[in-house]
C-alpha positions in Angstrom: -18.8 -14.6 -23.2 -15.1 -14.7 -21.6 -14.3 -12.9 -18.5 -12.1 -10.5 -20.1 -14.9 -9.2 -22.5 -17.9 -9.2 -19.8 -19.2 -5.8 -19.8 -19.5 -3.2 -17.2 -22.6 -3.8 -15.3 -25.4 -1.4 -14.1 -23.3 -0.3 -10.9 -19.7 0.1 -12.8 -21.7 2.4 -15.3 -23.1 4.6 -12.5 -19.9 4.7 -10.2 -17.6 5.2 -12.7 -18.1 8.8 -14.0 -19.1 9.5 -10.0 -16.0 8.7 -8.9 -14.3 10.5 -11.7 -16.1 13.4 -10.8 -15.3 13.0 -7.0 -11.7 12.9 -8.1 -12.2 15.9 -9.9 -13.6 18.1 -6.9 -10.4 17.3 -5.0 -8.4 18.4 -7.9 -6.7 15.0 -8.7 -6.2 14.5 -11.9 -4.0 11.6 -13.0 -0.9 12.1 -15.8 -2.0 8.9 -17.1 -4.3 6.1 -16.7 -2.8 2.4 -17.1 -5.7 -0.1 -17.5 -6.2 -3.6 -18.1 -7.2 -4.5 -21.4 -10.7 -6.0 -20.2 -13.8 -4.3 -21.5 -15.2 -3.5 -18.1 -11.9 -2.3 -16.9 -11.3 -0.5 -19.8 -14.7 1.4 -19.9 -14.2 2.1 -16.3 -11.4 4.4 -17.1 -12.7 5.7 -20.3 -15.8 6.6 -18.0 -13.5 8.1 -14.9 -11.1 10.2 -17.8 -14.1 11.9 -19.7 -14.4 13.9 -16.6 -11.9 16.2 -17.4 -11.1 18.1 -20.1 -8.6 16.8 -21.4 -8.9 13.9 -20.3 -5.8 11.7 -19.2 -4.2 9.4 -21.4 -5.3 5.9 -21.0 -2.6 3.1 -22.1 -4.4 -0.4 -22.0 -1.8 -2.6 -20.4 -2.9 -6.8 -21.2 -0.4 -7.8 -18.6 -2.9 -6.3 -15.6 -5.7 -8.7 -16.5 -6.1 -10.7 -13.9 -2.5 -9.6 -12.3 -0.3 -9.7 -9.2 1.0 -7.5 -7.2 4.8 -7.9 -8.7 3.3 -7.5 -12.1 1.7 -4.1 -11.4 4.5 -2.6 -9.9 6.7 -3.7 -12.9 4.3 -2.0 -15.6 4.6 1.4 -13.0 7.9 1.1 -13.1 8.2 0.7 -16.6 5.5 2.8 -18.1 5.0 5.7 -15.6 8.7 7.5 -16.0 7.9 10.9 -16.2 4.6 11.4 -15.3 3.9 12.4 -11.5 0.2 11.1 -10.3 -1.2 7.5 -12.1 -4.2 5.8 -11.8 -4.4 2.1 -12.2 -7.3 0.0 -13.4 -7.3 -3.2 -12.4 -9.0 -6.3 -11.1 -9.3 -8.2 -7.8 -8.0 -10.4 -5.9 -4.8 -7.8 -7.3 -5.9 -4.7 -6.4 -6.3 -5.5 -2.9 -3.1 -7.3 -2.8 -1.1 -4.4 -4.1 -2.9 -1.9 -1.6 -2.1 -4.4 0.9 1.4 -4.8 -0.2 2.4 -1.2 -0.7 0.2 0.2 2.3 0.5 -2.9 4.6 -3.2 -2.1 4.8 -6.1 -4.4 4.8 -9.2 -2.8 2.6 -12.5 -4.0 0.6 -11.9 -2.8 -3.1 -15.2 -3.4 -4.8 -16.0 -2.0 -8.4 -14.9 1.4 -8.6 -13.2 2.3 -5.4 -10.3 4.5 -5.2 -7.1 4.3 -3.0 -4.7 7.2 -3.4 -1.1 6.1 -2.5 1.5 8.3 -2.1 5.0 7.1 -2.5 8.3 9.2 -1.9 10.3 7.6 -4.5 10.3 7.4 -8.3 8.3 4.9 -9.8 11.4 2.9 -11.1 12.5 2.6 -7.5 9.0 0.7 -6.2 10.5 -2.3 -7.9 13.4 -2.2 -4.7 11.0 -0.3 -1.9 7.4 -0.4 -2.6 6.3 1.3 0.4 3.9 3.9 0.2 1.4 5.4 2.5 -2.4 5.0 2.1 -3.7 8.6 1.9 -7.3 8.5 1.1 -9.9 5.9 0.3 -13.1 6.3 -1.3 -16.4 3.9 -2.3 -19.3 4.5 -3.9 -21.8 3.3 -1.6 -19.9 5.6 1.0 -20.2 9.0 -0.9 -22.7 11.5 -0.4 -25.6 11.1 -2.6 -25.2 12.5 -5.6 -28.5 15.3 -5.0 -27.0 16.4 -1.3 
């Protein structure tokens, strides 16, 4: 089996609709959901959307398999015009490079972890400033269990 169609595994089917759901208790709730066209990336946002009723579009983007930094920004830029909050599902090494290039911080991004950014300028103008501010970051393993 290829990389791009390898499955979500136990842990991506369990953290998935968690996070979605912590998302949902803080009352974020993205306009849209860009997502790589792998199958685990893919069901990892079909699994974080279901949370919500309705759920966020999801536009499966092939050019964030296995992408850079530079290449994210430009499908933002580019896809994301009018909508206000986006989620992005991607894969490493990428996602830690873009959170480290936009935030100039250093953080872990295992399977399912969500970094909110906030940036003060549209999303066409992150292609000349891509500065943002890291304003929350959640993992799995470090959320209260699920029965507290």
């Amino acid at each position: 089996m290829s990389d791009h169609d390898r499955p979500l595994n136990g842990r991506g089917k369990r953290d998935g609709p968690r996070m979605g759901q912590w998302l949902v208790e803080r009352s974020l709730r993205p306009d849209l959901i860009l997502s790589s066209t792998a199958e685990r990336a893919r069901s990892t946002a079909e699994l974080v959307a279901a949370n919500w009723d309705p759920a966020p579009d999801i536009q499966l983007c092939k050019c964030l398999y296995h992408s850079t930094p530079d290449t994210m920004l430009e499908t933002i830029a580019t896809e994301c015009r009018d909508q206000e909050c986006i989620m992005l599902v991607a894969h490493n090494p990428g996602i830690e490079d873009f959170l480290q290039e936009t935030t100039a911080q250093v953080e872990s991004c295992p399977t399912a972890v969500i970094a909110v950014i906030d940036f003060d300028r549209s999303w066409t103008d992150l292609l000349v400033e891509r500065r943002g501010s890291l304003a929350a970051l959640w993992r799995p393993k470090e959320l209260p269990d699920q029965d507290s």
